[in-house]
C-alpha positions in Angstrom: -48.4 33.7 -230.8 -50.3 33.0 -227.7 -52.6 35.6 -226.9 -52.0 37.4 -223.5 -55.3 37.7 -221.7 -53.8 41.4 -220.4 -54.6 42.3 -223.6 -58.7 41.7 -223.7 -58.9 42.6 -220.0 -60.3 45.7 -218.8 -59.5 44.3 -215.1 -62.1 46.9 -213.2 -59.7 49.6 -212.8 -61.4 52.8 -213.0 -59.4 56.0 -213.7 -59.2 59.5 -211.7 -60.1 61.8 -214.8 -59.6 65.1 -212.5 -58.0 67.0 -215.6 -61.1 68.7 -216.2 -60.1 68.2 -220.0 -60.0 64.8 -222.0 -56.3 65.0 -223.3 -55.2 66.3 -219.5 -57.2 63.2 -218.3 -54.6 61.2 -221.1 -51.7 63.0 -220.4 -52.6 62.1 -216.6 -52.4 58.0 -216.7 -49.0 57.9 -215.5 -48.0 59.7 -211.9 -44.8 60.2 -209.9 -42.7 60.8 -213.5 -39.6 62.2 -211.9 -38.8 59.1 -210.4 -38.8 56.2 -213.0 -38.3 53.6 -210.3 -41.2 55.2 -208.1 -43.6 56.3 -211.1 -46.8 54.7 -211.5 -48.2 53.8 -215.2 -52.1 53.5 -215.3 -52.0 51.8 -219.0 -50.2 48.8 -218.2 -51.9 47.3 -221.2 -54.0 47.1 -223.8 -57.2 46.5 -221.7 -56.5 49.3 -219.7 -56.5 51.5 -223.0 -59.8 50.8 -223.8 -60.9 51.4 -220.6 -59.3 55.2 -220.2 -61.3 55.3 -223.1 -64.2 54.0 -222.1 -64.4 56.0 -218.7 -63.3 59.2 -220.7 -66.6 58.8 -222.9 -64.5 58.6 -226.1 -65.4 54.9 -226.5 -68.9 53.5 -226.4 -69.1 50.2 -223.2 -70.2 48.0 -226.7 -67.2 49.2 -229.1 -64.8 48.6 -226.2 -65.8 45.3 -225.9 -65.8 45.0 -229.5 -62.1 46.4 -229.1 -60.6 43.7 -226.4 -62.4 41.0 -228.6 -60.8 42.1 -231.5 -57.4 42.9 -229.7 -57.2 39.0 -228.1 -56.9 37.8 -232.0 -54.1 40.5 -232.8 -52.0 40.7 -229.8 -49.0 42.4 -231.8 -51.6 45.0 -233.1 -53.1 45.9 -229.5 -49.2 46.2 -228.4 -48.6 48.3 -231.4 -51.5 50.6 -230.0 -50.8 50.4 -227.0 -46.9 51.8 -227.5 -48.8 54.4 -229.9 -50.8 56.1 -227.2 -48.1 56.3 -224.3 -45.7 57.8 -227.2 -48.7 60.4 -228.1 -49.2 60.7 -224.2 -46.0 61.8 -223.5 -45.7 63.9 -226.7 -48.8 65.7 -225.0 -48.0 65.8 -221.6 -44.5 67.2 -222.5 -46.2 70.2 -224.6 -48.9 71.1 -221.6 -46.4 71.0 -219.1 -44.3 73.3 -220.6 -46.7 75.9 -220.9 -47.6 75.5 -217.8 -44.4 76.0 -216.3 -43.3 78.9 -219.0 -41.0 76.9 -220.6 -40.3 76.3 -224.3 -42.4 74.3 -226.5 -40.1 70.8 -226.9 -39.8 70.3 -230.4 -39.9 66.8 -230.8 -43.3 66.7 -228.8 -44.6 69.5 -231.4 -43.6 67.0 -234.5 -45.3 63.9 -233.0 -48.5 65.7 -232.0 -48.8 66.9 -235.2 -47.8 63.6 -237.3 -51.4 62.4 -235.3 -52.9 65.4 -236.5 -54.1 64.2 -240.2 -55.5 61.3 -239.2 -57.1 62.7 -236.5 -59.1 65.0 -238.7 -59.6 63.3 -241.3 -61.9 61.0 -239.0 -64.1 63.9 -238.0 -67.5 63.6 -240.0 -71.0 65.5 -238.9 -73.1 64.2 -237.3 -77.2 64.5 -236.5 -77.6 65.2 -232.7 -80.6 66.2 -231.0 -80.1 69.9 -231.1 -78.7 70.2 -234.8 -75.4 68.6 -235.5 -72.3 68.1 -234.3 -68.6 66.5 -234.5 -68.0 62.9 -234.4 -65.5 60.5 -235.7 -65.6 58.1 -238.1 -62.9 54.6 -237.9 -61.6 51.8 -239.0 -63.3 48.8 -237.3 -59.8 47.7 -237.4 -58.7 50.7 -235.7 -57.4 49.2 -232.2 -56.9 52.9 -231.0 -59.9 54.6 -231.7 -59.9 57.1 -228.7 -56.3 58.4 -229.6 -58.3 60.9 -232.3 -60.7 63.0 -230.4 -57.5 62.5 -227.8 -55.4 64.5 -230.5 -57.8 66.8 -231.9 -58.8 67.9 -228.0 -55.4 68.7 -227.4 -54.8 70.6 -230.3 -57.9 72.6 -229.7 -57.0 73.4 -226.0 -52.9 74.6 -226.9 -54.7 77.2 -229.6 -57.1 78.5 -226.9 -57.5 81.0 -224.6 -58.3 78.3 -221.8 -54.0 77.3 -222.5 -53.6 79.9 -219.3 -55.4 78.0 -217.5 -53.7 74.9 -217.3 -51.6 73.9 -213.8 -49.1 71.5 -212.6 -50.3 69.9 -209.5 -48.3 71.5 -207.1 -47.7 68.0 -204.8 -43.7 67.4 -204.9 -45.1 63.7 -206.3 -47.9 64.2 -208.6 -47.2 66.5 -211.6 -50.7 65.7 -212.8 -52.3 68.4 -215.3 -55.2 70.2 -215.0 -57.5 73.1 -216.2 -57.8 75.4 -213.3 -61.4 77.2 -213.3 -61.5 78.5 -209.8 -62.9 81.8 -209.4 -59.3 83.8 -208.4 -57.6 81.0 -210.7 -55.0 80.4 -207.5 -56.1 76.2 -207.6 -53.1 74.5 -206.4 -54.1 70.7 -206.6 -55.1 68.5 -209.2 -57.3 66.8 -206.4 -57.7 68.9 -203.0 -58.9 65.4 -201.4 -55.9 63.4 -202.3 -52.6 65.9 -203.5 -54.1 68.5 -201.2 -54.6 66.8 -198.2 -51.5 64.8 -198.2 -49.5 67.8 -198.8 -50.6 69.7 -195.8 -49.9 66.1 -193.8 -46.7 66.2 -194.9 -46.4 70.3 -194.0 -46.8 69.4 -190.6 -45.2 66.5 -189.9 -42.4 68.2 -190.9 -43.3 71.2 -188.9 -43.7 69.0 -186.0 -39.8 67.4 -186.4 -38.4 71.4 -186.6 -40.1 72.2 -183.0 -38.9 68.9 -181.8 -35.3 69.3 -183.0 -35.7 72.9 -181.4 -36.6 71.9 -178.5 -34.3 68.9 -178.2 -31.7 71.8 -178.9 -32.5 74.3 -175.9 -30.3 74.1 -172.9 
């Protein structure tokens, strides 16, 4: 099989990790999801994996290089990975928004979060850091999805904690991005005020401005 250079490549994209937690950040790396022809998938492939990861600080700059070398000699394997992480992606995304939104827990996104769970944890080993110790995981080097652990285990930790209340739906009509909302009145409407925020006032009033010119088009 040829190898696809996709695979190896971490093309400079950087992502927008406004989650304010590492398996929000995941579940964030696909937008506009009500719209399949208008939605916009971050981890187009393999390369782009290991560079969520990288970004995310789950993956050291060296092992991801070590990764995209390792990927361009087993092209099915990175694919393989690669369909493993959006699956888990969704699976998360699926169980966050529906706590956000009040809704029931899906089941089917429970039973694959928790078929990652094992080997998740099973990876976790202590480790000596400079104040004392502290978690860290342990892989395969032919692992070609190393960041997908400390992905599931984060998740996991944040739907069994208190800080689950705080987790919001962008409120943009587009986004539907996830995030942990730690403003001080916890009324934080907008995954990024800059970007969701500002376009959605924009689109307020421009279509504030049509009413008053239909309205006035209207007067006799």
């Amino acid at each position: 099989m040829p190898t696809d250079p996709a695979l190896a490549s971490g093309d400079g994209y950087r992502f927008e990790l406004d989650g304010g937690h590492p398996a929000l950040d995941f579940a964030n790396t696909i937008s506009r999801r009500t719209d399949p022809a208008d939605s916009r998938e971050r981890l187009t492939h393999y390369g782009r994996l290991v560079s969520w990861g990288v970004q995310a600080g789950l993956v050291t700059t060296r092992n991801g290089e070590r990764l995209r070398a390792l990927a361009s000699g087993r092209p099915r394997a990175a694919i393989a990975a690669l369909r493993r992480a959006i699956a888990l992606r969704e699976a998360i995304f699926s169980l966050f928004v529906a706590r956000a939104r009040g809704d029931r827990v899906p089941a089917t996104a429970l039973d694959t979060v928790n078929a990652a769970l094992p080997d998740a944890l099973a990876a976790l080993r202590l480790g000596l850091e400079s104040g004392g110790l502290g978690w860290r995981f342990a892989h395969d080097e032919a692992d070609l999805a190393p960041m997908l652990a400390p992905v599931v285990r984060a998740a996991a930790d944040l739907l069994t904690s208190a800080e689950l209340t705080q987790v919001r739906e962008c409120g943009s009509e587009t986004c539907f991005w996830l995030f942990l909302d730690h403003s001080k009145n916890g009324t934080r409407r907008w995954c990024d005020m800059k970007v969701c925020g500002n376009r959605e006032k924009a689109r307020r009033h421009y279509h504030r401005g049509k009413e008053k010119a239909t309205r006035r088009r209207r007067l006799p």
